[in-house]
Residue, then its C-alpha position, 0 to 999 in steps of 0.5 A: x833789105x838787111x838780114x842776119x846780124x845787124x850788130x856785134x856779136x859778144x864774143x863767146x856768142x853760139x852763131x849758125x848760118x841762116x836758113x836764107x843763105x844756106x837755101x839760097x846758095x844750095x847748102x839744105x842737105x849739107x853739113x853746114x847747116x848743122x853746123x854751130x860756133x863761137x864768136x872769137x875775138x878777132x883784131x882784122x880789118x874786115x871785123x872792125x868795119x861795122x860802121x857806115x851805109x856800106x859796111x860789110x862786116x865779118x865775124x870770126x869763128x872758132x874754126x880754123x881757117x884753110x890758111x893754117x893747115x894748106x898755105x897754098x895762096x897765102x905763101x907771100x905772108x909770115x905764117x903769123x901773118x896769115x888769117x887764123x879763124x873762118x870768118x863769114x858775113x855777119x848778114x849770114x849769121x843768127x844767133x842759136x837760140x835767139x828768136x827769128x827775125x821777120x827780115x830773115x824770112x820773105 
C-alpha cells in the first residue's frame, strides 16, 4: 500500500511528516511532528526518481542538511558537492492543509 505523496510536490509546497511515520517510528512527543517546511528545487538523483514500479523518490526541504554544518562522513566530497538540503521520502510526506488520505490511516 502507498502512502503519502504520490506526486511531486510544487516547489514552494508547505509539507509535514504523516502521522503513520512518526507513530510508527517512535516520533509522537517529539518535535518532528510539529515540524513544517518548504519544498525547495533540488537537481539529485534521488528527487528525479519518480517513475517506474520501484521508484522511491525523495523530496528536498528547507532545512539544511548535517552535511553543511559537520562534514563528518562527507569529508571525500568538494564542499560544493556535498547535499545542501534535508531530504525524506516522499511516502513520509503530506502536504499542510490538504485533506487526509483514507491509505494514510489503517
Amino acid at each position: 500500500m502507498k502512502r503519502g505523496l504520490l506526486s511531486r510536490p510544487a516547489v514552494g509546497a508547505r509539507v509535514r511528516l504523516t502521522g503513520v511515520f512518526l507513530r510508527n517510528t517512535g516520533q509522537q512527543l517529539g518535535g518532528e511532528g510539529e515540524s513544517r517546511w518548504l519544498v525547495v528545487a533540488c537537481p539529485c538523483r534521488g528527487c528525479d526518481d519518480w517513475s517506474g514500479p520501484n521508484a522511491h523518490p525523495l523530496v528536498a526541504l528547507d532545512e539544511p542538511h548535517e552535511a553543511q554544518r559537520d562534514p563528518r562522513g562527507y569529508e571525500d566530497l568538494a564542499p560544493w558537492e556535498r547535499p545542501r538540503w534535508r531530504h525524506v521520502a516522499a511516502c513520509n510526506l503530506e502536504i499542510v492543509g490538504a485533506p487526509p488520505r483514507a491509505a494514510d490511516y489503517p
